[in-house]
N, C-alpha and C positions, 0 to 999 in steps of 0.2 A: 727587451723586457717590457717598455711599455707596452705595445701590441698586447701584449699577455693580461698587463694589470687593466688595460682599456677594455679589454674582452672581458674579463672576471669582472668588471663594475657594472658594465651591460647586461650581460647573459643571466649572473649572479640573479640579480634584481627580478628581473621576467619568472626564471626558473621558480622564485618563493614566490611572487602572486600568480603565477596560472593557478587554475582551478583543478580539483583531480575530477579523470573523466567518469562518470555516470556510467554506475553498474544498471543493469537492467535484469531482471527477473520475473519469468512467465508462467506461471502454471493454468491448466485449464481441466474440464471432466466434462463428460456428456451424461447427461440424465433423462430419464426417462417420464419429460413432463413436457406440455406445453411452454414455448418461452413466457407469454404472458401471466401465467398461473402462476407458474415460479419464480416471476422477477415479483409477481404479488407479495412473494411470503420473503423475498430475501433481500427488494427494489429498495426498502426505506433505509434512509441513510442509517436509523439508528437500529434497524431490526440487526445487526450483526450481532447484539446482544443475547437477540433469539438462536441464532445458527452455528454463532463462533466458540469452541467449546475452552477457548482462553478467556473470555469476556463476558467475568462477571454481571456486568450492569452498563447499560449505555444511557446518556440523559445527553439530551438535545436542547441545545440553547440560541441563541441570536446574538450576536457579541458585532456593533459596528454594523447592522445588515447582513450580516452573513452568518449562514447556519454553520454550526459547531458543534462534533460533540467529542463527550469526554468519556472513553473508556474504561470501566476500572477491571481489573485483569486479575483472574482466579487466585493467584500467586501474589497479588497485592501491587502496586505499583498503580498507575493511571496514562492513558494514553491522551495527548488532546486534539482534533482533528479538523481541517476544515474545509467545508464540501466547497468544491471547486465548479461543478458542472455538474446536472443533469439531464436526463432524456429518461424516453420509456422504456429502455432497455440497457442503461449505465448510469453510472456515476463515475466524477474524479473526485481528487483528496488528495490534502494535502497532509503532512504531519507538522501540529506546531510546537508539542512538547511530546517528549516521550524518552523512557528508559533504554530505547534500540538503539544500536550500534551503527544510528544511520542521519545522512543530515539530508538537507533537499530531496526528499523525500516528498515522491507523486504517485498515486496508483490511480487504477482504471479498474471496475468491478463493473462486466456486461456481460448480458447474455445473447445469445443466438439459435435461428436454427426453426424449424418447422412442427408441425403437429405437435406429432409427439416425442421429439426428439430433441435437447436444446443445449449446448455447449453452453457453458460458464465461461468464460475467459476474467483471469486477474493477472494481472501487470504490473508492475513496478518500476520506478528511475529512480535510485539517490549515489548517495557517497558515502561511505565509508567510515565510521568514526570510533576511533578509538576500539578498532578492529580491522581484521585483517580483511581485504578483500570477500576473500572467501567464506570467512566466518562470518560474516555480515548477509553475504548473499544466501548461505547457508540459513539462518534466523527466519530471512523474508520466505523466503521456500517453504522451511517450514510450516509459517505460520499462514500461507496460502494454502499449503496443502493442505492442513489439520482443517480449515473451512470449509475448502473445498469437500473433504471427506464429510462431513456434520452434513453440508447442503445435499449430497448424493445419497447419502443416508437416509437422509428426513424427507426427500422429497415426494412432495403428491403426499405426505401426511399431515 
């Protein structure tokens, strides 16, 4: 029996700090605009306010050097976010406060593609919190696709 309580003092331990692993979630659309034209109206960190049809108001701040903004969401609540990276054709983020179901939380929002033809790609990495797997990935899906549908909608208007 020692063997046993030796193993349950070890394994025990590791098993409660490993981390849970990173869901990941991807949706994309293709629209019918030049990429450049269209990363115009959707590129700025805070224009999601413009295209995202959960997101009431965006306000962009500086907090430390680093750009930040704070979502407030048709339904009430506030997201708060912070740009991680960008280029002419993406951004990252991060989430640092927010009412989702999710924690280390990263996305990627780029586009792609020629003429007139340009794939959206949105992306996703977090964990799970205080939901299920699924419900959580479910959320993120969501709330990619509701974007995504806004941007393919409005696009070239």
């Amino acid at each position: 029996m020692r063997i046993g309580s030796l193993l349950a003092a070890v394994v025990l331990p590791v098993l409660l700090t490993t981390p849970a692993l990173a869901l990941e979630v991807s949706k994309s659309a293709t629209v019918a605009a030049k990429p450049a034209d269209l990363w115009a109206e959707i590129g700025d960190f805070c224009a999601i306010g413009d295209w995202h049809p959960a997101v009431a108001e965006c306000e962009e701040t500086r907090e430390n050097g680093e750009t930040v903004r704070t979502l407030t969401l048709e339904g009430g609540g506030t997201i708060r976010e912070r740009l991680v990276e960008a280029t002419d054709t993406g951004y990252s983020y991060e989430i640092l406060e927010s009412p989702l179901p999710v924690r280390n939380y990263r996305s990627t929002l780029s586009v792609s593609g020629e003429a007139d033809g340009t794939r959206i790609d949105w992306k996703g990495s977090f964990v799970a919190h205080d939901a299920s797997d699924a419900d959580a990935a479910g959320i993120i899906e969501g709330i990619y696709q509701a974007g995504l549908d806004s941007i393919a909608k409005g696009a070239g208007n």
